[in-house]
C-alpha positions in Angstrom: 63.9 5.1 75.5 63.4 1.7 75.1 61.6 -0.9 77.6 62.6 -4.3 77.8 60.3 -6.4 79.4 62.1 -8.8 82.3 63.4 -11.9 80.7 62.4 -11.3 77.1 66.1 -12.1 76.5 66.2 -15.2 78.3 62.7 -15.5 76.3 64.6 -15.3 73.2 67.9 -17.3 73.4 65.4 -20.3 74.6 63.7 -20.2 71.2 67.0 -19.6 69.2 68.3 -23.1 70.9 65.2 -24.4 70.1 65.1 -23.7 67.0 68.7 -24.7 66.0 68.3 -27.9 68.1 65.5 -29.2 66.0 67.2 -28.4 63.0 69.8 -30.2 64.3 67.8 -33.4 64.6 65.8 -33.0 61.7 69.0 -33.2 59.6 70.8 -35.9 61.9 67.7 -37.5 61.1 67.2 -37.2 57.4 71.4 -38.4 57.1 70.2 -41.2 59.1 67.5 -42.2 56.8 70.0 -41.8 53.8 71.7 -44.4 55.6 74.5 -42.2 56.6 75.3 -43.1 60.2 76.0 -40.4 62.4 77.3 -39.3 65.6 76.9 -36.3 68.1 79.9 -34.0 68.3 81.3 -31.1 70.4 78.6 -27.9 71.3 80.6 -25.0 69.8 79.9 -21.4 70.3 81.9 -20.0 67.4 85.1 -19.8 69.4 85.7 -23.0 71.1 84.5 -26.7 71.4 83.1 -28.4 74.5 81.5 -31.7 75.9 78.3 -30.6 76.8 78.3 -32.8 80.0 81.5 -32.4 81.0 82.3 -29.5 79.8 86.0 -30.8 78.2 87.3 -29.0 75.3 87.0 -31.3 72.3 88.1 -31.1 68.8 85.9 -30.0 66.2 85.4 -33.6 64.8 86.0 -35.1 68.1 82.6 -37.3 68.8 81.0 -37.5 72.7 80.3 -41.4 72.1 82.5 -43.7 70.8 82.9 -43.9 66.9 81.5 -47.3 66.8 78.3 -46.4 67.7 77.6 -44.5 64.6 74.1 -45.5 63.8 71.0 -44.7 61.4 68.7 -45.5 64.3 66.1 -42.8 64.8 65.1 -43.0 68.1 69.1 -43.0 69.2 70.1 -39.9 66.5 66.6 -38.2 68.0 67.8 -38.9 71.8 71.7 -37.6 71.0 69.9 -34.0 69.8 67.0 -33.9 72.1 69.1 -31.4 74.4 72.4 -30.1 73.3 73.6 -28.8 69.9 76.1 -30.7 68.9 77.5 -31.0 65.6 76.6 -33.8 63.8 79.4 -36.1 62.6 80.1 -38.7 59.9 82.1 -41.3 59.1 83.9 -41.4 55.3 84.5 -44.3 53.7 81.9 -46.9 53.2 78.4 -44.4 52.4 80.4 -41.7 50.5 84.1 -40.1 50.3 85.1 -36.7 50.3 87.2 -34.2 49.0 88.2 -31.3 50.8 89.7 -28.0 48.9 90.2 -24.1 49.7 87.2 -22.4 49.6 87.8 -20.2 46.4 89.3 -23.7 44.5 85.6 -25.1 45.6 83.6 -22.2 43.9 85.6 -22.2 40.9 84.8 -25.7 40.2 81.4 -25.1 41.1 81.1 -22.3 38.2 83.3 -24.6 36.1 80.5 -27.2 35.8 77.7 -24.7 36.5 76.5 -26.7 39.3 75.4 -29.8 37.3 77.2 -33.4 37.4 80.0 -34.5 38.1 79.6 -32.6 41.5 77.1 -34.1 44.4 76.3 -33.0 47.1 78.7 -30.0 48.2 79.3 -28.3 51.8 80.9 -25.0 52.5 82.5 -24.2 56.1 85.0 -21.9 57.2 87.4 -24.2 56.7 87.1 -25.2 53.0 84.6 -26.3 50.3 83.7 -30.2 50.9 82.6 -32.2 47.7 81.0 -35.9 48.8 81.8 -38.5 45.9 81.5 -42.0 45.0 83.3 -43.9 48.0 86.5 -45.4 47.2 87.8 -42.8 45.8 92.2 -43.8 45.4 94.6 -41.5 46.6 97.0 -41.8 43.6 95.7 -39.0 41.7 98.0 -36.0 41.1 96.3 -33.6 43.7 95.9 -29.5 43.6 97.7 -27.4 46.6 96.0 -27.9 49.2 93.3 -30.2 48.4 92.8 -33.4 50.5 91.6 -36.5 50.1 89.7 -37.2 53.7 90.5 -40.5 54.4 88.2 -43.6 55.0 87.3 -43.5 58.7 87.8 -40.0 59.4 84.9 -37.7 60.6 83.4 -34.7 58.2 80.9 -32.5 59.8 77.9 -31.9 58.6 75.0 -29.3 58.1 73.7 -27.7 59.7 76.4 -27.5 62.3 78.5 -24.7 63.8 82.1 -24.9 64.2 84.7 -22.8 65.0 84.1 -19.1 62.7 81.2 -19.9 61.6 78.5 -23.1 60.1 78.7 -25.6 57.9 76.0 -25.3 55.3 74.9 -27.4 52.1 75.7 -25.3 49.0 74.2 -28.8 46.9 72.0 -30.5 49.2 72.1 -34.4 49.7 68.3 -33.7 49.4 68.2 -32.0 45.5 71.7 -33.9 44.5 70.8 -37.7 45.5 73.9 -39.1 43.8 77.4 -38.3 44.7 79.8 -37.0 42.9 82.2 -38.2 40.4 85.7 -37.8 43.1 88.3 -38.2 40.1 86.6 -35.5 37.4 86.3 -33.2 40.3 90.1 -33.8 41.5 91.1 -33.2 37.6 89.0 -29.9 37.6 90.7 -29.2 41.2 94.1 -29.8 39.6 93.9 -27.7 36.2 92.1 -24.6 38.0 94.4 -24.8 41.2 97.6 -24.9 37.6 95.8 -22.0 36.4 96.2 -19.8 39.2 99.6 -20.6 40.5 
């Protein structure tokens, strides 16, 4: 039989939050000295999101401060994750654009240009594959099933955040891929795989 000792548990989640919590603001903190400004979004405990104050079910790029005051400041970015672990939210348009594909779509084109240029910095979540180009980036081009365009002033999440079924998590870092990616050679790749399979 096994003995726990009274509140190793409790013991344990502490440091768990305290762990992901400072790697929260550690990365809030290196976008922020990118100059990607950020913002603090819901807590999420794999199921559903909340307002960590007020407890109000938010959307998963929903921020708790108004989107204006995305910053690169460091001492506010540090104060927004010095006690809750929020996702960690950015604005598209004027520091980078994205593209958003299916998740098998994303690793193709990852193998297709074995991980070199034109791609950048790329995130996977449970909700697709997430390639950060060159901003202004025109929606004209002919695009795959399913791919998106994320549009200038929406919010992407970032890693290492945890949203709903799972985390989002830098398969090409910001940090060992400084320049973004090449958005209309990736959209072509997206296009001719995504013809290939349909």
């Amino acid at each position: 039989m096994t003995v726990v000792a009274r509140g190793s548990r409790s013991r344990r989640l502490a440091r768990d939050h305290g762990a992901a919590l400072r790697s929260l603001r550690a990365a809030a903190q290196q976008y922020a000295a990118r100059g990607w400004p950020v913002l603090p979004g819901p807590v999420c405990d794999g199921l559903t999101n909340w307002h960590p104050v007020s407890f109000e079910l938010l959307g998963g790029r929903e921020p708790t401060v108004p989107r204006s005051e995305a910053t690169v400041d460091l001492r506010v970015v540090s104060g927004w994750w010095s006690v809750h672990r929020q996702a960690i939210l950015a604005p598209v348009g004027q520091h980078f654009g994205v593209l958003r594909a299916p998740t098998h779509l994303g690793w193709r084109v990852l193998a297709a240009f074995g991980g070199g240029r034109p791609l950048g910095p790329m995130a996977l979540s449970p909700h697709g594959a997430f390639f950060f180009v060159e901003p202004g980036l025109r929606r004209e081009h002919d695009l795959a099933s399913a791919v998106e365009v994320v549009r200038p002033g929406d919010l992407v999440v970032l890693p290492p955040s945890r949203v709903v079924s799972g985390v989002v998590w830098w398969r090409i870092s910001p940090v060992d891929r400084d320049a973004l990616g090449d958005g209309a050679e990736i959209l072509g790749k997206l296009a001719e795989l995504s013809r290939q399979t349909g």
